[in-house]
Residue frames as qw, qx, qy, qz and C-alpha x, y, z in Angstrom:
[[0.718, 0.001, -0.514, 0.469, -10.13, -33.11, 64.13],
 [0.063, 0.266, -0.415, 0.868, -9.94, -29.64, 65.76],
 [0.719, -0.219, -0.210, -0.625, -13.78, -30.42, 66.97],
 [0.381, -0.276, 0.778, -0.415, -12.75, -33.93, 68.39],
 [0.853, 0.140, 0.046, -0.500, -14.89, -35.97, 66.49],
 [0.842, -0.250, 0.477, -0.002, -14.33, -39.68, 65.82],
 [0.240, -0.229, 0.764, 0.554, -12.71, -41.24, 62.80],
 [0.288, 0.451, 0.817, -0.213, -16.36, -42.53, 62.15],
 [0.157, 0.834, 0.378, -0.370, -17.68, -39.49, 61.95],
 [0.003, -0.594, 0.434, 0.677, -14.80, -37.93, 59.70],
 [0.259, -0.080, 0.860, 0.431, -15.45, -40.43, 57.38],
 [0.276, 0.681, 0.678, 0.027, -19.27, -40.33, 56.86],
 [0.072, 0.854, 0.103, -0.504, -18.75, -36.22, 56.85],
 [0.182, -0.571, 0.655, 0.461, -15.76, -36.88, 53.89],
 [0.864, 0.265, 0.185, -0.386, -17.27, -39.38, 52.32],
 [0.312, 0.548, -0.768, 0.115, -14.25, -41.48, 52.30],
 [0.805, -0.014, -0.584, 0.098, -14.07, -45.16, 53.97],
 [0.617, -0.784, -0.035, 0.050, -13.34, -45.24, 57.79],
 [0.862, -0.183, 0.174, 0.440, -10.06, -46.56, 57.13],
 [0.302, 0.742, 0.182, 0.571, -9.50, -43.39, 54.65],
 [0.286, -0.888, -0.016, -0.360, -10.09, -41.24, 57.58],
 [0.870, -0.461, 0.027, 0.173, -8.09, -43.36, 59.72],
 [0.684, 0.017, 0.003, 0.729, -4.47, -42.99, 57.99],
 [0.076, 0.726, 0.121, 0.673, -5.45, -38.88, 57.32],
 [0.570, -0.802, 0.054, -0.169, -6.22, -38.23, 61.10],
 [0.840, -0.272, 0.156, 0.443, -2.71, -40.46, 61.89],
 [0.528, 0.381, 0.130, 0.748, -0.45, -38.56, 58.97],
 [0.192, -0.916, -0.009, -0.352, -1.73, -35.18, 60.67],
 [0.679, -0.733, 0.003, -0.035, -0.91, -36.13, 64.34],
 [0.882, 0.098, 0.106, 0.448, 2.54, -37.61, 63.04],
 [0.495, 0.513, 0.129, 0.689, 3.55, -34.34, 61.10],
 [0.308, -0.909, -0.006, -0.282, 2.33, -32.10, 63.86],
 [0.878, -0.428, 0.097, 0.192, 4.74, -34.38, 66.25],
 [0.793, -0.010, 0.176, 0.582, 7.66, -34.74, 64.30],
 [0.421, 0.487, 0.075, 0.762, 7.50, -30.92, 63.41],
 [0.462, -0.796, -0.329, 0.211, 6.85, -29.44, 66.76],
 [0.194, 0.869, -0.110, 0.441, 8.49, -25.81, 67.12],
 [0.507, -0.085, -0.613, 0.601, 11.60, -25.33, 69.84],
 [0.021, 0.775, -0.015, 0.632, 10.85, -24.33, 72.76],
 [0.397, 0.050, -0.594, 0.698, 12.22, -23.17, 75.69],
 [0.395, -0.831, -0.236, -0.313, 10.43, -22.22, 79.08],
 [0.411, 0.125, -0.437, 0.790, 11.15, -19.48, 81.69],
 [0.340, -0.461, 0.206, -0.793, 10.29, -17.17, 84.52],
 [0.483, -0.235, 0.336, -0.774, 7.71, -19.33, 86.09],
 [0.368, 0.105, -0.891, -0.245, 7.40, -23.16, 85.56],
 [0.544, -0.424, 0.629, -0.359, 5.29, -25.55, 87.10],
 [0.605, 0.239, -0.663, -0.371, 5.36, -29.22, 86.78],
 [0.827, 0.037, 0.442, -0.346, 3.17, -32.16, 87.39],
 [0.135, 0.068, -0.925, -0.347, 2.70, -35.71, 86.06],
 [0.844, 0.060, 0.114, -0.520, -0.70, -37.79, 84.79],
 [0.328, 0.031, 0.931, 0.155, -0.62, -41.70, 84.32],
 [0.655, 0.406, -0.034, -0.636, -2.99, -42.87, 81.23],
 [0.519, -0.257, 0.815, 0.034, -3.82, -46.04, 80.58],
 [0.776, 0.555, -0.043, -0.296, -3.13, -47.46, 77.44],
 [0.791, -0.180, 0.569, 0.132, -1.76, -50.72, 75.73],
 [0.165, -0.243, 0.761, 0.578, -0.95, -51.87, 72.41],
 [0.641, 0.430, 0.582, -0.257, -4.24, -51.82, 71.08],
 [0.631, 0.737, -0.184, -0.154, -3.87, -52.48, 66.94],
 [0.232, 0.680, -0.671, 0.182, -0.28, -53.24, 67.67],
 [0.963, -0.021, -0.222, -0.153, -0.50, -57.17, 68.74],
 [0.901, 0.104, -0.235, 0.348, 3.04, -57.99, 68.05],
 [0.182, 0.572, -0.426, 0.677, 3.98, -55.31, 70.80],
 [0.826, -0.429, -0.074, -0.359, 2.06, -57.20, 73.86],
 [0.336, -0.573, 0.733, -0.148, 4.49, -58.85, 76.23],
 [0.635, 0.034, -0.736, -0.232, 4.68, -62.70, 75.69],
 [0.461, -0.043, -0.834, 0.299, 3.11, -64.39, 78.43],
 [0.184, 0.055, 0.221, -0.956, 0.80, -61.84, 79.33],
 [0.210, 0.364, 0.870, -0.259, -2.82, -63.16, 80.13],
 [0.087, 0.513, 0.562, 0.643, -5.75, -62.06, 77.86],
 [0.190, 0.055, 0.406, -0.892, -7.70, -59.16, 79.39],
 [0.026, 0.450, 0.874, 0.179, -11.38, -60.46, 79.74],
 [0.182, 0.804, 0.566, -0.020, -12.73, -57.01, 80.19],
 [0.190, 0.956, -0.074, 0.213, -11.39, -53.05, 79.12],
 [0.706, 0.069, -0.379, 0.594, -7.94, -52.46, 79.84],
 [0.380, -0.905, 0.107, -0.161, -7.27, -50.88, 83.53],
 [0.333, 0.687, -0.492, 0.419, -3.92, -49.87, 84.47],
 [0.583, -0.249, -0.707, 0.313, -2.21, -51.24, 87.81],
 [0.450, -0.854, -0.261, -0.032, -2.82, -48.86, 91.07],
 [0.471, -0.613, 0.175, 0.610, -0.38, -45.84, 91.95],
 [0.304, 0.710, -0.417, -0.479, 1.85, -44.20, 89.63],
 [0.873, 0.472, 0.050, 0.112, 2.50, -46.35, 86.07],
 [0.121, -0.483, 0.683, 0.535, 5.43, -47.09, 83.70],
 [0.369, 0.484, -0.610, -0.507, 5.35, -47.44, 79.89],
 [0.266, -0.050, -0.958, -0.094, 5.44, -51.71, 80.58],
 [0.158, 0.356, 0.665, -0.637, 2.64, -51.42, 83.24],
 [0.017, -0.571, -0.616, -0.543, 0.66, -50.39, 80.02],
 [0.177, -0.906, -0.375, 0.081, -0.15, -46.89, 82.57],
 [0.540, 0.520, 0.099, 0.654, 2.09, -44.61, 80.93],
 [0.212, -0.743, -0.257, 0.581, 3.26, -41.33, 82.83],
 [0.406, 0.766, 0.195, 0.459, 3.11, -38.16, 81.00],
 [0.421, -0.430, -0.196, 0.775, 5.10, -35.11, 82.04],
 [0.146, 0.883, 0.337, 0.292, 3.63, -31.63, 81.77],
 [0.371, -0.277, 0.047, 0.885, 6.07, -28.09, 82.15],
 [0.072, 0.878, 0.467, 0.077, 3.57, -25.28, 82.08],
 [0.228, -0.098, -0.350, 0.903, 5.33, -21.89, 82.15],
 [0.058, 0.636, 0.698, -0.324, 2.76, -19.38, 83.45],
 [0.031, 0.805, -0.152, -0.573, 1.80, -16.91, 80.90],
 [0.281, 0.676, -0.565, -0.380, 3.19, -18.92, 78.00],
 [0.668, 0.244, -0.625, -0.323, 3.59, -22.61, 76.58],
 [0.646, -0.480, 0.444, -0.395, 3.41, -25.80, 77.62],
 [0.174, 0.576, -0.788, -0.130, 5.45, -29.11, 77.15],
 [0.760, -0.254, 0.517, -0.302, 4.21, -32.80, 77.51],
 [0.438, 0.561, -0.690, -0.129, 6.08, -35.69, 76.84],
 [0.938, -0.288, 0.042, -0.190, 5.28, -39.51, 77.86],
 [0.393, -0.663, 0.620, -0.152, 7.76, -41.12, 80.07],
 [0.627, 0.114, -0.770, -0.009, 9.06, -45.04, 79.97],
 [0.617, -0.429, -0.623, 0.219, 8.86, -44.44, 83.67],
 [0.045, -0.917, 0.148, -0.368, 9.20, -41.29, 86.53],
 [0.808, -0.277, -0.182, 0.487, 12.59, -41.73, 87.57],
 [0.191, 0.932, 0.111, -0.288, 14.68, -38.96, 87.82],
 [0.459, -0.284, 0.665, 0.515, 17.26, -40.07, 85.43],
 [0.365, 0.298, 0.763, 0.442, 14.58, -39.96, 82.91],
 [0.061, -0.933, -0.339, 0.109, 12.56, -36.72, 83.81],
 [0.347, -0.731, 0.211, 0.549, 16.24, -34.57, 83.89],
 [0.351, -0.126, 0.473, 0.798, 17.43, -34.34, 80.44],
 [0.052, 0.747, 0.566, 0.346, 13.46, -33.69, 79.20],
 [0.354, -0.849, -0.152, 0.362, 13.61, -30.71, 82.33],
 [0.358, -0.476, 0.343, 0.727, 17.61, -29.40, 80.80],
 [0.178, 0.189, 0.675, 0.690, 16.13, -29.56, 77.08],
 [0.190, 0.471, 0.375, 0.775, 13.32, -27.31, 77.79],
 [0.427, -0.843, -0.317, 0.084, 13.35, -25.71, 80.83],
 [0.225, 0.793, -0.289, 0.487, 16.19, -22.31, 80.97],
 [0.571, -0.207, -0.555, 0.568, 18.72, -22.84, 84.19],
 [0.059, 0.021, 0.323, -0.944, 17.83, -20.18, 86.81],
 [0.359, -0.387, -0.322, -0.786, 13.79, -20.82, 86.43],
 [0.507, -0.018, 0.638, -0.579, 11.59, -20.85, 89.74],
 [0.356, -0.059, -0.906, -0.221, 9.85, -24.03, 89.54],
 [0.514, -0.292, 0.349, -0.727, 6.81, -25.45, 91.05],
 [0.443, -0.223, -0.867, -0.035, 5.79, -29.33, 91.87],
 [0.715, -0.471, -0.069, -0.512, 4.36, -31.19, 94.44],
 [0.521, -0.693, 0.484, -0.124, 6.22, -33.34, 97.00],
 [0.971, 0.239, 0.025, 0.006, 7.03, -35.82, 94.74],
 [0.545, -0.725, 0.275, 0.320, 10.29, -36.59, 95.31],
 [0.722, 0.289, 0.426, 0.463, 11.39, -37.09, 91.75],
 [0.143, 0.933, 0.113, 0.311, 11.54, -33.34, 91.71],
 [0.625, -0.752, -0.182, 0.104, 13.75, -33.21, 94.38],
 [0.542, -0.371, 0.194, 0.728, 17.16, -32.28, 92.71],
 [0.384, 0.817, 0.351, 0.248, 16.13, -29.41, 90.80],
 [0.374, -0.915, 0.113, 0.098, 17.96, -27.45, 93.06],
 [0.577, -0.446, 0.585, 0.355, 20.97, -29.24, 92.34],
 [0.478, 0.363, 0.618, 0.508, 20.28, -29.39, 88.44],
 [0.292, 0.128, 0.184, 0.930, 20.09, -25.59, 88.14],
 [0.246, -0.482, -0.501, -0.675, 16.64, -24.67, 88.98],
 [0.016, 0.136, -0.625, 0.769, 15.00, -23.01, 91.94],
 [0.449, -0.377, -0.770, -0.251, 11.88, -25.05, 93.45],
 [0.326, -0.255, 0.258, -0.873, 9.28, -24.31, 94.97],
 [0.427, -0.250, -0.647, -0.581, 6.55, -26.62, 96.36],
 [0.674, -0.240, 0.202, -0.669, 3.20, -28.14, 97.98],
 [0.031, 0.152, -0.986, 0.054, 2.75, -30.94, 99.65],
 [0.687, -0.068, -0.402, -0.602, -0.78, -32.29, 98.49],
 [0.542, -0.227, -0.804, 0.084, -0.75, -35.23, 100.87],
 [0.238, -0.296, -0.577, 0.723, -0.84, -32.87, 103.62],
 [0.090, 0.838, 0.492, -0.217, -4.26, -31.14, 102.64],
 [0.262, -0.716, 0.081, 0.641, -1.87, -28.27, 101.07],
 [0.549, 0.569, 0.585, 0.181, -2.41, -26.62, 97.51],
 [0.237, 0.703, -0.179, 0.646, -1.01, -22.90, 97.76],
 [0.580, -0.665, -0.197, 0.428, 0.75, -21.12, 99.88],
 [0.011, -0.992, 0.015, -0.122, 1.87, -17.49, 100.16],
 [0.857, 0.142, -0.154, 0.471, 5.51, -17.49, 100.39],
 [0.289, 0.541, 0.127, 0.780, 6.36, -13.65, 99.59],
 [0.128, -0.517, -0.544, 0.648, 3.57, -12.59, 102.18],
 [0.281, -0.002, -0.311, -0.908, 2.12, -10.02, 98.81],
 [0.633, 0.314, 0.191, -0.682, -1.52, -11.47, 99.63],
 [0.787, 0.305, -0.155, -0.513, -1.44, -14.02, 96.74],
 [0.738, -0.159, 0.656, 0.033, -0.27, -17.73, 96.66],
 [0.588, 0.663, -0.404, -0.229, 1.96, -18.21, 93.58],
 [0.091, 0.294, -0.944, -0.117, 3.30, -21.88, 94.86],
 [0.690, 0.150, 0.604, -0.370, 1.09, -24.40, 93.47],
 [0.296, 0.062, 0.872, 0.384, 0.84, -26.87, 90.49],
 [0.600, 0.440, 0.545, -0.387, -3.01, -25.63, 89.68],
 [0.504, 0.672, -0.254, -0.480, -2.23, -24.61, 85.99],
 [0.039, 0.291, -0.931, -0.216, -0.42, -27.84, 85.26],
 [0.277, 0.173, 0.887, -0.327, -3.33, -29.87, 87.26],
 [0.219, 0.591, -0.056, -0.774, -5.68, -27.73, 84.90],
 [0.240, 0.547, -0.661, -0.455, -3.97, -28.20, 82.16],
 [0.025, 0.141, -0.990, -0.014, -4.62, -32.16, 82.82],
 [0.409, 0.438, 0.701, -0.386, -8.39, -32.22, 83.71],
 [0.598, 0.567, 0.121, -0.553, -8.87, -30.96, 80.01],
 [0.005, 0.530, -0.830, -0.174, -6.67, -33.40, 78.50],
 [0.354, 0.145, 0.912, -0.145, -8.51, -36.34, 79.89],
 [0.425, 0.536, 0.558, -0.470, -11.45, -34.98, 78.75],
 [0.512, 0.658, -0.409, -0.371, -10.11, -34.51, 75.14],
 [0.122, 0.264, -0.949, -0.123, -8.63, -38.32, 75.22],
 [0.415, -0.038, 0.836, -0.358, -11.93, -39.85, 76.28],
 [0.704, 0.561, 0.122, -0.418, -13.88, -39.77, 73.24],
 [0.433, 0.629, -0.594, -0.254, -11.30, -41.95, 71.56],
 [0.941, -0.153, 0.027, -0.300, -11.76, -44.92, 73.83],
 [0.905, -0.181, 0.296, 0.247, -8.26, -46.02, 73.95],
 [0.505, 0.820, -0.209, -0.170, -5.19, -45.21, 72.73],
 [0.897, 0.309, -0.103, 0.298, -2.05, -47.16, 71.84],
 [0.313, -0.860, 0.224, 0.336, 1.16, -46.07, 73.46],
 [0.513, 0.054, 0.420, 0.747, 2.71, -46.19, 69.91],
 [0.004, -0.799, -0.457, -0.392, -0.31, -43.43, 68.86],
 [0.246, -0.898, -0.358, 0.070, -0.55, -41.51, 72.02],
 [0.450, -0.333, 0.179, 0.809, 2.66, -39.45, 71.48],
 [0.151, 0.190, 0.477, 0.845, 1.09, -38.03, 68.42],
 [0.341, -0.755, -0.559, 0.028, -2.18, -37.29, 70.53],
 [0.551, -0.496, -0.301, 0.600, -0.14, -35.57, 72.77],
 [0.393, -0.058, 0.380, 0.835, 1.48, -33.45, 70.07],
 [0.053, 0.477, 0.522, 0.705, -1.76, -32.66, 68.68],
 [0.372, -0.782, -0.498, 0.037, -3.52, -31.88, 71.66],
 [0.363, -0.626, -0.046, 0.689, -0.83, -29.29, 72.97],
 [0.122, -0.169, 0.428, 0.879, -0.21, -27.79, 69.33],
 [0.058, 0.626, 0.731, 0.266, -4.02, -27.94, 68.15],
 [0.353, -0.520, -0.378, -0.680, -7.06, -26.13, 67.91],
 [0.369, -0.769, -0.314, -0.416, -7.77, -27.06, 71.20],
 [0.619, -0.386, -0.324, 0.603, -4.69, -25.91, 72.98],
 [0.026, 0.286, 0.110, 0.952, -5.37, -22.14, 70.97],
 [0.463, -0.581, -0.561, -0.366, -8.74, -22.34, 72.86],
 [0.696, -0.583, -0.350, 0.231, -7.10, -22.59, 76.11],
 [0.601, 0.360, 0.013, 0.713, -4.82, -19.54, 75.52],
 [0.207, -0.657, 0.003, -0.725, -6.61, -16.78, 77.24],
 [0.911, -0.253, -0.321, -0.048, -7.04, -19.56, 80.15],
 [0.800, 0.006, -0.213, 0.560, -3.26, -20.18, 80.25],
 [0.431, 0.384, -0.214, 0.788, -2.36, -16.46, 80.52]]
């Protein structure tokens, strides 16, 4: 699992039944999930969101009624997603130097993004986004923001004037371009599954990999 390999492949290596491999890989991700360590981030935050599209595949009798068959792979609608849109948002809270939080959304509102933000983000940390305006009362919810505005060609910027550009999202954005690339060899995932993905990907093998990276 820490390797990435399929279910397939666990099985033939185990000599056990796919379906063997299947509930073993699932009881992991589960127990990793449901026993995740607390934690709290400070000093330096930044946070981003990713959309990832993914339906009810296995899970039938969660499909909307009245929803048209899909005649080819399943693609999310265009723009940001929500949870029904079958293009899930994830939320990522990187501090810099130290852990990192992600947690799929039902939708990015900011009614739903603020109690995830108070439950493990300390009051008084400097934040960082992007112009998204769902960030926009951080200020007012205890936290002191910083950001870029990515539509306008902008990615750091040098606040302080010390020579180095410490507002920007890149470690979150980072953080997300190896994600994908650790969800694509699974070809789909279920948004009843991909919570326990999540869980494993950030608490795995191959979030210890990225450790020297992060700091």
């Amino acid at each position: 699992m820490g390797l990435n390999v399929s279910n397939r492949q666990i099985s033939l290596e185990l000599g056990v039944s796919e379906k063997t491999a299947q509930t073993m890989t699932e009881q992991m991700r589960t127990e990793i999930k449901n026993n995740r360590p607390k934690t709290t981030l400070s000093g330096e935050v930044e946070f981003d969101e990713v959309y990832v599209v993914s339906g009810h595949k296995g899970h039938p009798a969660s499909v909307k009624k009245g929803r048209k068959p899909r005649r080819r792979r399943l693609k999310g609608a265009r723009g940001r997603g929500t949870l029904e849109k079958e293009k899930p948002p994830i939320l990522g809270m990187i501090q810099r130097g130290g852990e990192v939080v992600i947690r799929m959304l039902e939708n990015v509102q900011q009614k739903t993004i603020r109690p995830i933000i108070e439950k493990y983000v300390a009051k008084g940390t400097t934040t960082y986004t992007d112009e998204y305006d769902i960030y926009s009362q951080l200020n007012n919810w205890g936290y002191e923001r910083h950001s870029v505005c990515h539509s306008a060609g902008e990615y750091a910027r040098d606040d302080d004037g010390d020579g180095f550009c410490e507002v920007h999202v890149n470690t979150m954005e980072g953080f997300w371009s190896l994600l994908r690339s650790w969800l694509r060899p699974h070809r789909g995932i279920s948004q009843e599954k991909l919570p326990a993905y999540l869980a494993f990907f950030r608490g795995g093998t191959q979030y210890q990999k990225m450790g020297a990276w992060i700091t």
